[in-house]
N, C-alpha and C positions, 0 to 999 in steps of 0.2 A: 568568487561567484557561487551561488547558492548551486547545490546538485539539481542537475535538472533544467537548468538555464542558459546551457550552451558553452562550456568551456573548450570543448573540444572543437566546436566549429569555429568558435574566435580563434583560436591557434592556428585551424587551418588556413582562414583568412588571412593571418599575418603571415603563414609560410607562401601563399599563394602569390599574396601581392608583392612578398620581398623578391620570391624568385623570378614572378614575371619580369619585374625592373632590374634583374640581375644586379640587387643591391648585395652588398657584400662589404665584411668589415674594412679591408685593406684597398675599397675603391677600383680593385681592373675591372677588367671587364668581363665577367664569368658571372656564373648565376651560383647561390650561396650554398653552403655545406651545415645542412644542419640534422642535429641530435634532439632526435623527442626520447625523454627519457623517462622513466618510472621504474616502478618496483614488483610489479605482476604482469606474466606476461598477456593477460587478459586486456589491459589497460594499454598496451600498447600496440596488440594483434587486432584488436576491435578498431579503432581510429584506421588501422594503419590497411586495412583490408575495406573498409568503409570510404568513410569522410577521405581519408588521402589516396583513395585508387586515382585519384584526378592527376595526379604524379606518375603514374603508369611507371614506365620501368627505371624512373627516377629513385624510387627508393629500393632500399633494403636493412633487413633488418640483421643485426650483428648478434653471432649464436654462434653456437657450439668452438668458440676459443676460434674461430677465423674472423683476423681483422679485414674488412671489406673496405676498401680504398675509392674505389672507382663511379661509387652514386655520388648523390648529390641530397638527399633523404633520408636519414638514417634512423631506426628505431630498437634502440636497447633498453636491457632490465641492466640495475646496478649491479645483482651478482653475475651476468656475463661480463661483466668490466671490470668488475672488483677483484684486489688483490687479497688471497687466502692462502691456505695452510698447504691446497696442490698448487694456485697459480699463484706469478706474479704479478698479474696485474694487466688484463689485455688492452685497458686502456693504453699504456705507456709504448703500446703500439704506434700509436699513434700521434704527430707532433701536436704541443702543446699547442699551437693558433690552427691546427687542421680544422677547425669548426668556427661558424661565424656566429650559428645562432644556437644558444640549444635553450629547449624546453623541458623544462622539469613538471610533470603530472602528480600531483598527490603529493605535494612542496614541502607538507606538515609535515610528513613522516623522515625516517633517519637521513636523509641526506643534508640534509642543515644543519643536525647536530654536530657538535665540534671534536666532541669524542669516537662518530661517527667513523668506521673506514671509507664509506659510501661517501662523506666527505670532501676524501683524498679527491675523487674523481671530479668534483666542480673546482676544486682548490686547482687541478691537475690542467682543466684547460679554461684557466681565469682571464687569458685574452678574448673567448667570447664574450656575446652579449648573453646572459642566462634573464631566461624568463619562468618565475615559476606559476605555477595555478594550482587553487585549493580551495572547497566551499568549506574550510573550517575557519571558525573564528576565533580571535585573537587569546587564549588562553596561556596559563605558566605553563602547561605541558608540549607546547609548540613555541613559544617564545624564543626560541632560538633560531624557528623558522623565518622570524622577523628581523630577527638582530641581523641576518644572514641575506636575506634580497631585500630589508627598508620595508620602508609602509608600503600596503597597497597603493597600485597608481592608477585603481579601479576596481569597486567594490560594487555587488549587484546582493541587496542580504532574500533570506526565504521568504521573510513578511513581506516586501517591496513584491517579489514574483509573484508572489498570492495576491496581493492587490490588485496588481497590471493582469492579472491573470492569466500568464506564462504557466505559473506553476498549480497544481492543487491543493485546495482546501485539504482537512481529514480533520475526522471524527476518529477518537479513542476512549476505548473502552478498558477500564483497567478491573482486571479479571483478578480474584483471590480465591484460593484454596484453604481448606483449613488448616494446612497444615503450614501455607505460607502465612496467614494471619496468626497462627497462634505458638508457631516453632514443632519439631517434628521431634518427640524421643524416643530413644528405642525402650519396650520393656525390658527387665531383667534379662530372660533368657533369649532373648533375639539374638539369632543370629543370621550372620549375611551368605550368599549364595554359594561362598566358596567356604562356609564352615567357619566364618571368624567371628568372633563375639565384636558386636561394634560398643565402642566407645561409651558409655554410658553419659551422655549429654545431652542440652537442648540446639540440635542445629536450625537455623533458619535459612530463608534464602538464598543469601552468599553462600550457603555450604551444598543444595541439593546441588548432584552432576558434578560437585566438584570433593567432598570429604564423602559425601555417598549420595549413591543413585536411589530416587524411590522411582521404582518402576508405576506403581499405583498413580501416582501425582503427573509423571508422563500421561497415563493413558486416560486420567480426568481430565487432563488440557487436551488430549487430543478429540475424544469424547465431547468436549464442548466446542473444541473449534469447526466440529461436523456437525453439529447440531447449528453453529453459528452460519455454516455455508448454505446449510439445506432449508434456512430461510432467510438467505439475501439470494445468492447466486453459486451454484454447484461448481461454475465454471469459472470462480470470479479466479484469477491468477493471484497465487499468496506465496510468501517467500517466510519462511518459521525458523528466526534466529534462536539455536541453542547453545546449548554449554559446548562442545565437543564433538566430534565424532562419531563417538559411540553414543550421547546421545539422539543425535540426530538421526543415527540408526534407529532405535530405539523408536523416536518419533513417526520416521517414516512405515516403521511394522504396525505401530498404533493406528498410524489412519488409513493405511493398506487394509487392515481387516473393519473398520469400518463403515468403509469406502470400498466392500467387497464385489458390490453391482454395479457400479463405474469400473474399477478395475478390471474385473474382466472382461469389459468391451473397450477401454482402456489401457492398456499394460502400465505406462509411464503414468497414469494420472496422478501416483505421487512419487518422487526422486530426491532420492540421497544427494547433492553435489558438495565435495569436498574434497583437499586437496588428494584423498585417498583414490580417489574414480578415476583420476586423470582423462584423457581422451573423453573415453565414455561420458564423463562428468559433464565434461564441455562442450558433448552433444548433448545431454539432457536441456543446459543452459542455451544452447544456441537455439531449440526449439520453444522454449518457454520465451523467450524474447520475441519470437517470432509472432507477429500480430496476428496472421492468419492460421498460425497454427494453435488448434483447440486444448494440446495437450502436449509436455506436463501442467499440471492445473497450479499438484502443490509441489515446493520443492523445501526440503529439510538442509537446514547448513549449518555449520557455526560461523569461521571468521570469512572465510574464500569468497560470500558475497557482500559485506560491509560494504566495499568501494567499487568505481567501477561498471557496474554492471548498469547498462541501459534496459529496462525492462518497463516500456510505455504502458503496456495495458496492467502492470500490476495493480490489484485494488485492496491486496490485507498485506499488511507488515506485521509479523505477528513475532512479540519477544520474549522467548521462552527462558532467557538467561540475564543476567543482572550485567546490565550494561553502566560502566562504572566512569566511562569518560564521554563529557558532551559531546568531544571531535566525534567520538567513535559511534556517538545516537543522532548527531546530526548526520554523518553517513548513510547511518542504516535506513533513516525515512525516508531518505532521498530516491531509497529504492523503489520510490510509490509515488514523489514527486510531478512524473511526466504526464503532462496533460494530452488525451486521444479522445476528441469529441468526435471523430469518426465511430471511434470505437465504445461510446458511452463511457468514455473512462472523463471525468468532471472531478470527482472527488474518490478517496480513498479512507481506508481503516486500518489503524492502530489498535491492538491487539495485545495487553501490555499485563503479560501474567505475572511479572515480578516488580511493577511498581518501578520501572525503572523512566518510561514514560512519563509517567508524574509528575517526580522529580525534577525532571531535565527540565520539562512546560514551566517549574516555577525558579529556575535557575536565571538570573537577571541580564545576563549575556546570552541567553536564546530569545531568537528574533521572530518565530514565524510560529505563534499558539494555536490550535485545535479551535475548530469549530466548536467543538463541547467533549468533554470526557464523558463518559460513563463506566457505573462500578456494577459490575454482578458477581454473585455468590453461585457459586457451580457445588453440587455433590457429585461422590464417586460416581457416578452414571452420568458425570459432565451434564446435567439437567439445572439451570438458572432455578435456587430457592430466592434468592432476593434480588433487586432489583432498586438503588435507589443514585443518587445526584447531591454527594456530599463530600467534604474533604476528607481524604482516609486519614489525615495525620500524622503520617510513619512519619520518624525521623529521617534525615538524609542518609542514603545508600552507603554501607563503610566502603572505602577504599577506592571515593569518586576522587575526580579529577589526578590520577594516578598513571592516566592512559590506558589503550588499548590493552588489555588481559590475554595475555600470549601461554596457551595452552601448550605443553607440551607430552606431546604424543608419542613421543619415541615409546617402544617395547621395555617392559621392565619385566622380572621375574614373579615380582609382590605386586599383585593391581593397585593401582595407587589411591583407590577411593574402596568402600565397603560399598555391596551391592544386597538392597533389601525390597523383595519381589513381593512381601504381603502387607498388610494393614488395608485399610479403609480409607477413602480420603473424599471428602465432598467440595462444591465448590459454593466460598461462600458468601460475596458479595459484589452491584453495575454502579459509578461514581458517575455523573455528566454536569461538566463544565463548560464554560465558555468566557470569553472578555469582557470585562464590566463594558459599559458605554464609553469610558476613554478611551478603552484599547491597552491599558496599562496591567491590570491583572485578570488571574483567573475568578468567577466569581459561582457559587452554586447555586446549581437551576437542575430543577427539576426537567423530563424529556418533554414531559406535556407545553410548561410553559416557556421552555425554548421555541418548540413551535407555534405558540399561541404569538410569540412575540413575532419572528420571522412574519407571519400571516400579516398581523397589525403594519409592521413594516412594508410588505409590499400592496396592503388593499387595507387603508385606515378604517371603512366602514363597511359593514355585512352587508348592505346593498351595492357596493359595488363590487363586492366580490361575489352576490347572487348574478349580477347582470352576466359577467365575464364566464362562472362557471354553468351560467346555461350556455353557452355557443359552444360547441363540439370543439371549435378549434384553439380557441381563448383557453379552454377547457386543459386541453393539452399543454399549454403553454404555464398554467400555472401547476399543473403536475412536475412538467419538467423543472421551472424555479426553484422549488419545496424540495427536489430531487438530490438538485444540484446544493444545497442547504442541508442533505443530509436527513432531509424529511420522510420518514417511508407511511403509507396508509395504513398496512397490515401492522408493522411495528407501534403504530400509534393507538391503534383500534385495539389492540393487543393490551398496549398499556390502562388505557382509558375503560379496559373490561367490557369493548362495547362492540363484539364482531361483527353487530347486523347493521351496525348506523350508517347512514349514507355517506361518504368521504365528504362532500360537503357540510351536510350538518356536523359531521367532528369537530370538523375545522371551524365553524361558526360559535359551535358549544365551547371550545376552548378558548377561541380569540373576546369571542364580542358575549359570551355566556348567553348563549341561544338556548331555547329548547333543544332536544335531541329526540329526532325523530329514527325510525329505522327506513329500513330502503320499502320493505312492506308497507309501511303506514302510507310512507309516500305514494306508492303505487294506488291504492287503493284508494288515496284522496282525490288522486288525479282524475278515476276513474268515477268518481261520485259527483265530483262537479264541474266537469268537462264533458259532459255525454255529446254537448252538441261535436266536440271534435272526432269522436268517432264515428258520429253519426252521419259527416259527411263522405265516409269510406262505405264499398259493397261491404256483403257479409265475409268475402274471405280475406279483403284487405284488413277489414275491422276484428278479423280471429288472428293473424298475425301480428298487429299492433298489439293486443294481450298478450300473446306469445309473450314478446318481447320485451313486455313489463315485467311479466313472470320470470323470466331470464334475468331482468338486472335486478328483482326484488331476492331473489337467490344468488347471486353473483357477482351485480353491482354494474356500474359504468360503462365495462369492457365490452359487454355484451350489445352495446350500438354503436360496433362496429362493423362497416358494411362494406364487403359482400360479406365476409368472415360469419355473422350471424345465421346467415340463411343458407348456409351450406353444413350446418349442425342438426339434428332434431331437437324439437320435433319438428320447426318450419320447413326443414331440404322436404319433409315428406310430401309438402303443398306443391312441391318442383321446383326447376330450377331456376338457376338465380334470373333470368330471363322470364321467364312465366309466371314468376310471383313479381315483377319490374311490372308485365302486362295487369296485374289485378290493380295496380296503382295508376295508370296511364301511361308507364313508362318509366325508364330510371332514374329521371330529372324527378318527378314526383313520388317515386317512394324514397328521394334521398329527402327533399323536401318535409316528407311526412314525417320523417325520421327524428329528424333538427327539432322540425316544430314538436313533437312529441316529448322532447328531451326538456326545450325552453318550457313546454307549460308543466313537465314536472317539477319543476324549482321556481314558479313562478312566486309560490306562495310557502 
C-alpha cells in the first residue's frame, strides 16, 4: 500500500478484530499473542503509543534484553531480538509457536533477505502466521522480499490514492546549480579547509557531500529554498533530505541565518533531526508532526526520516542528495503524501536539487507522476536567473537501483571527504511537466499553458467563467480548484510579466486569448459607464464604493472582503463597521451593494 494510505490502521484492524474473537493459531480459547515487528524504533513507538493505545495494557514493547512473557501485544525492533557479537539472541527466549500472528512493517528491508541475520528471527518462529506491509514496489533490490511472504494479497499503488483522492497530488520543481549542470573542479592551487590539496578532477553530483563538501552550493540551495518559502508560505512544513549528517548541519546553519527574523521569535523554526540528536531529535519530530503546532517549520535530515514518519501537514520535500533507489524516493515523497483539507494541506512540493526526482517520474515502475515538474536556474544569491518547462536530458543517476546508500558515520582520524568553503556558485535552471492526455507519460509544458489548459478544462468558454467569477462566492470556489491544481495567481502574474492584471483577465488572456485588461482600467471603466449605479447611493455611501475600487485597483479581489475592508483606511476613518452598514440602509444592503459592485465589474 502506497505511504500515506493507511497501513498502520489496517494492521490495527486485523489485530483488533483477531483479539476481539480470541482467534488464535492453535484454536483455545484465549485471545492472540502477537509481534508487530520493524526496524526503527520510530516505527513502532508511533503505532504502538497511537493507533494501538485501544490495547491499553495489553501491550508491551520488548527493550533492553528483557524477554516480556505476560501481554498479549508485543512491539519490537529486530536488533533487540537479533543475535550479535554481545547477544545470543533474545528471541530464542522465547518458544518457537509463542506468537500467533506477527506483523512485519517496512517488509522490503533486511528481514527477507536470506543472508540476512534478521532473517533468523521469522525463520525462528515459522509456526506463526507472518504478515508483512510495504508501500515499495516490486523491484531486483527487494525481490527477495517476495520470494519470501509470495505475491501481494492486496495492493493499494500511489496513482490509484491520487485519483480516489486519499492521497496528494505534487508539483516539482527541479532546481540546477551550476556547478551541478556543469561538474565542479578545483583550481590548481585549491585547497580544502583542513589544508589538503583536493584531487584535481571533475566531480559532479554523486560526489558533492560525499568525495567533498561545497559549502557555497549548500548555502545557494538554502538561499533559494527561502527565497522559495517567502513566496508560497513561510510556514509551509518542509523536510530537506541531505547527504549526511554533517551536512545537514550545514543546511540547517544556512537557513538559520537566513531565516534570522523568524528564528528569533522562533527558536526551533529550523532543526537538525538525526540519528545524532537522539531524545532531543524526537522531540523536534514529534512537534513538526503535530498539526497545531506552528514550529519547527523546517527540519534538516539525511536517512532517519525516509520511512515512517506521519507528517500530515508537510507541504515541501525537498532533495538535497542523489537518491539512487526508487524504494528509497518512493519513501521519501510519502513524507508529503497525507492529505489535511482541514489544514489547507491538498497538494504538496517536490523540491529536487539533484535531479533525482526526475529520474524516478520517468522510471516505468513508478505509478503516481507530478502534476507538472518545473526547472529553475538559481545563482550564488539562490535568486531564480531562468525559468523554463523542458526536459533536462541528463542521463540516468550512476548507481540507481543499487538500494538505499547507507552512510557511514563512525569517527575516523582522516575526514573522509575534502571540504572546500570558497568559489562562486549560481543557480541555473525551472523544468514543468505533466502527463500527456493518456496518463502514460511526462510531456513539456510550459507554466502558463499548463494553466491555460486546467482553466479550458474546468470552464470551456470565457463566458462562463465571466458569469461564475463575478459571484463572490463561485469566485472562491474556483480560486480554490486552480489552488488545489497547483495554480497560484501571483506565480502566474509573475510569469506572464503582468503584476497589475486582474486574475481573471489572466486567466481569460491565457485560456480563451482575451484581451488583457489591468485591475485600473477596469475600475475606471466601471466608473464611466455605470454612473447610474452609484448614483443611486448618498454621497458618503458613493465615496466608499470608490474607496473600494481604489483598494482592489491597487490590491486586487481580496479587498471585498467584508467586514475585513472597512476596518482598514482609509474607509474605518468614515466609522465603524455599523455606521458605515447605516449610510447603506443597513448590513443586508451594503453586503448587497458590494456583490453587485463586484458583478458589474466583470460584466463587460
Amino acid at each position: 500500500m502506497a505511504t500515506g494510505t493507511g497501513k498502520t490502521p489496517v494492521a490495527f484492524q486485523i489485530c483488533w478484530k483477531l483479539w476481539n474473537a480470541r482467534w488464535n493459531r492453535t484454536g483455545e480459547h484465549r485471545r492472540p499473542k502477537i509481534l508487530y515487528l520493524s526496524d526503527r524504533n520510530i516505527l513502532i513507538d508511533d503505532p504502538k503509543d497511537k493507533i494501538f493505545a485501544q490495547f491499553g495494557d495489553a501491550r508491551a514493547k520488548i527493550e533492553y534484553g528483557h524477554a516480556i512473557k505476560s501481554r498479549e501485544v508485543y512491539f519490537a525492533i529486530y536488533q533487540a531480538l537479533a543475535e550479535d557479537e554481545r547477544r545470543p539472541g533474545l528471541y530464542k527466549e522465547y518458544a518457537r509457536d509463542f506468537f500467533d500472528l506477527i506483523i512485519v512493517d517496512e517488509c522490503h528491508r533486511g528481514s527477507a533477505r536470506e543472508e540476512s541475520n534478521w532473517r533468523e528471527i521469522l525463520e525462528y518462529f515459522e509456526p506463526a502466521y507472518q504478515l508483512g506491509m510495504t508501500a515499495t514496489p516490486l523491484r531486483d533490490e527487494t525481490r527477495d522480499t517476495y520470494l519470501y511472504f509470495g505475491n501481494p494479497i492486496y495492493q493499494y499503488s500511489l496513482r490509484q490514492g491520487i485519483e480516489d483522492g486519499f492521497l496528494a497530488p505534487y508539483r516539482v520543481h527541479r532546481v540546477i546549480t551550476q556547478w551541478d549542470a556543469a561538474g565542479w573542479r578545483p583550481s590548481k592551487d585549491d585547497i580544502d579547509r583542513y589544508g589538503r590539496r583536493i584531487p584535481d578532477e571533475v566531480y559532479g553530483t554523486p560526489d558533492f557531500e560525499r568525495k567533498v563538501a561545497l559549502l557555497k552550493r549548500t548555502e545557494a540551495i538554502a538561499k533559494h529554498l527561502t527565497d522559495f518559502l517567502n513566496k508560497t508560505d513561510r510556514f509551509a512544513k518542509t523536510i530537506v533530505f541531505c547527504v549526511d549528517q554533517e551536512h545537514a548541519s550545514d543546511m540547517r546553519t544556512a537557513l538559520n541565518n537566513l531565516n534570522s527574523d523568524l528564528v528569533r521569535q522562533y527558536p526551533d523554526y529550523v532543526c537538525r533531526v538525526t540519528a545524532d540528536e537522539g531524545d532531543i531529535g524526537r522531540g523536534h519530530l514529534s512537534r513538526f508532526q503535530d498539526v497545531e503546532s506552528r514550529s519547527p517549520v523546517i527540519l534538516t535530515t539525511s536517512q532517519l526520516l525516509t520511512t515512517g514518519v506521519d507528517a500530515p501537514t508537510c507541504k515541501n520535500i525537498v532533495i538535497a542528495r542523489v537518491v539512487g533507489s526508487l524504494t528509497e524516493f518512493k519513501q521519501i515523497i510519502g513524507r508529503g503524501t497525507r492529505v489535511r483539507d482541514d489544514y489547507g494541506k491538498l497538494w504538496f512540493n517536490i523540491i529536487d536539487y539533484t535531479g533525482s526526482a526526475t529520474q524516478r517520474f520517468a522510471d516505468p515502475d513508478f505509478d503516481g507522476d507530478p502534476a507538472f515538474i518545473s526547472q529553475e536556474e538559481v545563482d550564488a544569491a539562490g535568486k531564480t536567473t531562468n525559468e523554463r518547462i523542458i526536459d533536462d536530458g541528463l542521463p540516468p543517476l550512476e548507481g540507481e537501483d543499487k538500494g538505499p546508500i547507507v552512510i557511514d558515520e563512525a569517527p575516523t582520524v582522516e575526514p573522509r571527504k575534502y571540504y572546500f568553503d570558497e568559489g562562486h556558485v549560481e543557480i541555473a535552471s525551472h523544468l514543468v511537466y505533466e502527463l500527456d492526455p493518456d496518463g502514460k507519460q511526462l510531456r513539456v509544458l510550459k507554466y502558463s499553458d499548463y494553466a491555460a489548459e486546467k482553466v479550458r478544462t474546468l470552464y470551456p468558454s470565457a463566458p462562463e467563467l465571466r458569469q461564475k467569477w463575478a459571484n463572490p462566492a463561485e469566485r472562491s470556489e474556483i480560486i480554490d480548484k486552480l489552488a488545489q491544481r497547483g495554480i497560484s495567481f501571483d506565480e502566474l502574474a509573475e510569469t506572464a510579466k503582468q503584476p497589475d492584471a486582474d486574475p481573471f483577465d489572466l486567466l481569460c488572456h491565457i485560456a480563451f486569448n482575451a484581451p488583457l485588461r489591468t485591475r485600473r482600467e477596469r475600475a475606471q471603466r466601471l466608473c464611466e459607464e455605470r454612473k447610474d449605479f452609484f448614483d443611486q447611493y448618498g454621497p458618503e455611501a458613493r465615496a466608499i464604493l470608490n474607496e473600494l475600487l481604489d483598494k482592489y485597483a491597487e490590491y486586487g479581489t481580496a479587498q471585498f472582503v467584508l467586514p475585513d475592508v472597512l476596518q482598514v483606511p482609509p474607509i474605518s476613518e468614515r466609522g465603524n463597521v455599523i455606521e458605515i452598514a447605516k449610510m447603506f440602509g443597513g448590513s443586508e444592503r451594503l453586503r448587497n451593494a458590494v456583490n453587485h459592485l463586484q458583478t458589474l465589474l466583470y460584466a463587460a
